[in-house]
SERO-4910 file (N, C-alpha, C, O; in steps of 0.05 Angstrom, whole numbers):
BEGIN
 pado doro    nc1    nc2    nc3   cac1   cac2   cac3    cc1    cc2    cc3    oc1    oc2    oc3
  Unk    A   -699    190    121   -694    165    108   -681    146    128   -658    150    137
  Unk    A   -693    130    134   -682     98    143   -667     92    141   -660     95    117
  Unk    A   -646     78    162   -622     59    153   -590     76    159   -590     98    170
  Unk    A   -573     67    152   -547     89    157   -543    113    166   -556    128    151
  Unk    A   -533    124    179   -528    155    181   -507    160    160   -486    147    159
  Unk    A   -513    178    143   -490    193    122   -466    209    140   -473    227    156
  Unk    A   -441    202    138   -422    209    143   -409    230    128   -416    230    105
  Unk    A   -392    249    134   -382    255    108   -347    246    107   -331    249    126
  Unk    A   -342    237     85   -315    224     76   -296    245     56   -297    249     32
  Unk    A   -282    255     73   -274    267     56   -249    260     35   -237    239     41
  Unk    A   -242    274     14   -219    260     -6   -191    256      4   -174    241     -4
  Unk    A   -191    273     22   -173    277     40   -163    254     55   -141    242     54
  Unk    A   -190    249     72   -187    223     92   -190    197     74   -181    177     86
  Unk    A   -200    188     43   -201    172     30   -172    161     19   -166    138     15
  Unk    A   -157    184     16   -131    176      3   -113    174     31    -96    157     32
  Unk    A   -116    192     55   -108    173     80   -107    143     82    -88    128     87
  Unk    A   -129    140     79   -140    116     90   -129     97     61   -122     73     63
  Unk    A   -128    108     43   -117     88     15    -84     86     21    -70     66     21
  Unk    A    -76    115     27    -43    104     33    -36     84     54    -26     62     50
  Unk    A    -42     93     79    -48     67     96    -49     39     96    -36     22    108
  Unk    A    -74     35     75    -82      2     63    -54     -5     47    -44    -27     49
  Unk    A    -42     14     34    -26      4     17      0     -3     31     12    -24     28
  Unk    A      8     15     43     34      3     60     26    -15     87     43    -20    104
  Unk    A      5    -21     89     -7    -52    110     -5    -79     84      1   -103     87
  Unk    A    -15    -64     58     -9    -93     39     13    -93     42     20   -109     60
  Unk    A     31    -80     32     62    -82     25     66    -98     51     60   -122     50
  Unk    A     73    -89     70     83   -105     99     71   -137     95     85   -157     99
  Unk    A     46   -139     88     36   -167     91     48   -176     60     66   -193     64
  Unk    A     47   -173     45     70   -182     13     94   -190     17    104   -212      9
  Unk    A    105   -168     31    139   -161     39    144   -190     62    162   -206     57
  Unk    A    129   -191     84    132   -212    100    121   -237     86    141   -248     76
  Unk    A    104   -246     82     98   -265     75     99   -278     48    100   -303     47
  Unk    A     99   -264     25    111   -283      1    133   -267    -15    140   -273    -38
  Unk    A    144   -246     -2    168   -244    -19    187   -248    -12    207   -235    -18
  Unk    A    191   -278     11    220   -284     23    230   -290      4    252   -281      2
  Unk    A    224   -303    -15    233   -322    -49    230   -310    -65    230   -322    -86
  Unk    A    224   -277    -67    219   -274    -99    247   -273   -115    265   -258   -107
  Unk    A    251   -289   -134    263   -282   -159    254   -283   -178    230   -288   -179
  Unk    A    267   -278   -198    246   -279   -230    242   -301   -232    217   -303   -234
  Unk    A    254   -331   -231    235   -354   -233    221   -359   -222    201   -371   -231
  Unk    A    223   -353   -193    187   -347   -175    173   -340   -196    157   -356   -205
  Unk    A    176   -320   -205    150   -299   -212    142   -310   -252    124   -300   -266
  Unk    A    159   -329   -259    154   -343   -277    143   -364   -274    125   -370   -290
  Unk    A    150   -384   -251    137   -406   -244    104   -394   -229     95   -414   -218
  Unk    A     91   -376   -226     65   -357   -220     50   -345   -239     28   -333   -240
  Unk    A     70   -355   -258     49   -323   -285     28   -342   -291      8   -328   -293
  Unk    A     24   -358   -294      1   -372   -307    -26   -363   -279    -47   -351   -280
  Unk    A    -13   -374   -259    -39   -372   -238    -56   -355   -226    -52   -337   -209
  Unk    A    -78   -365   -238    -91   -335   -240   -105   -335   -207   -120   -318   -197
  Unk    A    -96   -361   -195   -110   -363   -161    -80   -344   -141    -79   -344   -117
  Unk    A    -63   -332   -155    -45   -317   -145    -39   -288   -156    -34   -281   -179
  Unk    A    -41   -270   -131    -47   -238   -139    -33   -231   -163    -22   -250   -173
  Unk    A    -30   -201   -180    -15   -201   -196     16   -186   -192     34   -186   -208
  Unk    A     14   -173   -164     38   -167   -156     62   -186   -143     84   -178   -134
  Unk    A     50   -217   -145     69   -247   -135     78   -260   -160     98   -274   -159
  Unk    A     59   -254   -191     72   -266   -214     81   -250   -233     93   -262   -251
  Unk    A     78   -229   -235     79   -204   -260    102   -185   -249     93   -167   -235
  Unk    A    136   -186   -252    157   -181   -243    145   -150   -249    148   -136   -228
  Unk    A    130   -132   -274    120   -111   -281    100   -103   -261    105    -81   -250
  Unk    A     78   -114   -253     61   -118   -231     78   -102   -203     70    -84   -189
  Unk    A    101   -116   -200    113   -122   -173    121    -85   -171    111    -67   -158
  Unk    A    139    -86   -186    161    -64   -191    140    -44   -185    140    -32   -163
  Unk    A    119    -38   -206     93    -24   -205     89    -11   -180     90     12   -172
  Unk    A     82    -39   -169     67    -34   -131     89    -22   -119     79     -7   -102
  Unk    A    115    -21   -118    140    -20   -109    138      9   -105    139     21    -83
  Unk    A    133     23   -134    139     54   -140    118     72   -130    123     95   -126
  Unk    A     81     55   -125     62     69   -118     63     66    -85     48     79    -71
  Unk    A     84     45    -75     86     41    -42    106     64    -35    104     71    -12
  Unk    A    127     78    -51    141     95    -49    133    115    -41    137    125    -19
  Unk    A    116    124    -62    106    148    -54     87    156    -42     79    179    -45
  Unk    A     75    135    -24     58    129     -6     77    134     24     70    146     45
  Unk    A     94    126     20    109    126     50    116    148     47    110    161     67
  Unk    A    132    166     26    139    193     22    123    204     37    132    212     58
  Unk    A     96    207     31     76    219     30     74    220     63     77    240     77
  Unk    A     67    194     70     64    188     99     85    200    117     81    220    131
  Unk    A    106    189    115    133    201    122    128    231    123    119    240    144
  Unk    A    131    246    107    130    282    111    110    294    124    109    314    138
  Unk    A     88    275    113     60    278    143     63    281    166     61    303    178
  Unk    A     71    255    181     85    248    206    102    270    206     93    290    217
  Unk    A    124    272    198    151    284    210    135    312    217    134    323    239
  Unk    A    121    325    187    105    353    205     90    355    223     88    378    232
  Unk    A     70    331    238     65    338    255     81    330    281     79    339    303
  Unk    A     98    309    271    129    317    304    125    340    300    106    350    312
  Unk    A    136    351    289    150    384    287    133    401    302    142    414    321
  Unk    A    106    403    293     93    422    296     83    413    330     79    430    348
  Unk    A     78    383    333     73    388    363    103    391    376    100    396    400
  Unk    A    126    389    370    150    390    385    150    423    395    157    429    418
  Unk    A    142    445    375    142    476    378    124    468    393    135    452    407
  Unk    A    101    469    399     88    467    423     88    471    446     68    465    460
***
């Protein structure tokens, strides 16, 4: 069949690659529009629907907050085991 070579992706490398994206959003969120967040920020936003829902929805925010957590957890104990394991080395 024509066209692309099939790769294989595994679930593994998919949720890699998802935790990743997510703490590159966070950093671009975190820098760039949450110098001002307070709750009337995020009240003066709720209507606009041309603005994400983690910049107007204080529930939204908190949300992303707890799934960026355990993304860096995640990341974090990754990394540190492989210091470790190449440090025995």
């Amino acid at each position: 069949k024509a066209g692309l070579p099939r790769i294989k992706y595994s679930f593994d490398d998919a949720m890699w690659h998802y935790r990743l994206a997510t703490v590159d959003y966070a950093r671009f969120m975190v820098g760039r529009f949450w110098g001002k967040a307070s709750p009337s920020e995020f009240e003066k936003k709720a209507s606009s629907k041309n603005t994400t829902l983690i910049n107007r929805n204080i529930n939204a925010a908190l949300s992303f907050i707890a799934r960026l957590d355990i993304c860096l957890n995640f990341l974090e104990k990754k990394l540190r085991s492989q210091t470790n394991t190449s440090a025995a080395s």
